[in-house]
C-alpha positions as CSV (number, residue, x, y, z in Angstrom):
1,X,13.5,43.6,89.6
2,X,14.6,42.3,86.0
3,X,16.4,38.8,85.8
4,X,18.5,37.6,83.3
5,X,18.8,34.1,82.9
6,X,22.0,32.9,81.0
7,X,21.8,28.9,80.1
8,X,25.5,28.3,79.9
9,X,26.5,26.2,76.6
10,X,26.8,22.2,77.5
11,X,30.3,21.7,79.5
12,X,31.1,24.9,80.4
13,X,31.1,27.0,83.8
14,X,31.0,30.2,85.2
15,X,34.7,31.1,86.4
16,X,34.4,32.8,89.8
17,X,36.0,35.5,88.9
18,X,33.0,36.2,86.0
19,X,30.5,35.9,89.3
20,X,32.8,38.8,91.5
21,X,33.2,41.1,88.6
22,X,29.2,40.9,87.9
23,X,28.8,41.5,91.6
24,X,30.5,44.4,92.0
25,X,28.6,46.2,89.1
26,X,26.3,49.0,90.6
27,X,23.6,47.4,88.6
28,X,23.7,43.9,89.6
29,X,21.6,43.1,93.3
30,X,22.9,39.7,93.4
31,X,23.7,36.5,91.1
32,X,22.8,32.8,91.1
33,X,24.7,29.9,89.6
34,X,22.0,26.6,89.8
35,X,23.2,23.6,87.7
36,X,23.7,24.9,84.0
37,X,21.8,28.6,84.3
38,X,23.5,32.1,85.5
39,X,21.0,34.3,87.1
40,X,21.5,37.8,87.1
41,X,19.1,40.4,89.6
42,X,19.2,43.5,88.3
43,X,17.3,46.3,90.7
44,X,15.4,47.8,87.6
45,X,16.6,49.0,83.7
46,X,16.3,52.3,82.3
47,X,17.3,53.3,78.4
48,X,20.6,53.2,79.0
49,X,22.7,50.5,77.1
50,X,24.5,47.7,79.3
51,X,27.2,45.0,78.4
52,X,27.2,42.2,80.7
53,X,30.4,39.5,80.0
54,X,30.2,36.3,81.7
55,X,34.2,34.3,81.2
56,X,33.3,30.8,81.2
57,X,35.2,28.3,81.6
58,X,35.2,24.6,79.8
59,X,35.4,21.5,81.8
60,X,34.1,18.9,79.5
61,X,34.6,18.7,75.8
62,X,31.3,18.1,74.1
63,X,31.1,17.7,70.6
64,X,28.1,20.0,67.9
65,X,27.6,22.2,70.6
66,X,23.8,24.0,70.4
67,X,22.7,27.1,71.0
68,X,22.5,28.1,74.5
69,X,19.1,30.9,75.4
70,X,19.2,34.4,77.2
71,X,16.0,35.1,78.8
72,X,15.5,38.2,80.2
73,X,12.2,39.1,82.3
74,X,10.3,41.3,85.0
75,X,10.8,39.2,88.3
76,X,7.1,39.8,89.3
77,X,5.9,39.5,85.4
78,X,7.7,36.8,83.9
79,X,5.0,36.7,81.4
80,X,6.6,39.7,79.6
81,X,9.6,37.4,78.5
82,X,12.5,38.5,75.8
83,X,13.9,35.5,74.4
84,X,18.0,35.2,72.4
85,X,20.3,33.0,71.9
86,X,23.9,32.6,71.6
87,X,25.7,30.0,69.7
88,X,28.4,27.4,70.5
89,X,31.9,28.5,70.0
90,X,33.0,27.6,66.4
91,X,29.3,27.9,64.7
């Protein structure tokens, strides 16, 4: 199983609607929303590409906004870990 582990930017949520569309991907086992971090359960990857948009929704205004990270990693080797980021909106 692969997980993708989306830290959501500082004052900012998932919108429901993000989590149901994800959901009903083929692709997607299940997701997880725990305090700031999105996790996605994917059932395995092959070598075709995939797009996954999350809609997020701010609730807090919060000023120099810092990059948030996309880890993506083997459930049962999390040792093999693939590291991003993704900047705050007007950077």
């Amino acid at each position: 199983m692969v997980v993708i582990e989306v830290s959501l930017l500082s004052g900012f949520i998932m919108t429901s609607r993000s989590r149901t569309l994800l959901e009903n991907r083929t692709i997607v086992k299940k997701t997880e929303v725990k305090a700031n971090v999105v996790y996605i359960y994917l059932e395995k990857l092959n070598d075709e590409s995939q797009t996954f948009i999350l809609q997020l929704e701010q609730v807090i205004q919060v000023k120099n906004l810092k990059p948030a990270s996309i880890k993506i990693y083997d459930y049962y080797q999390p040792g093999e870990l693939q590291i991003s980021s993704y900047p705050g909106l007007g950077m």
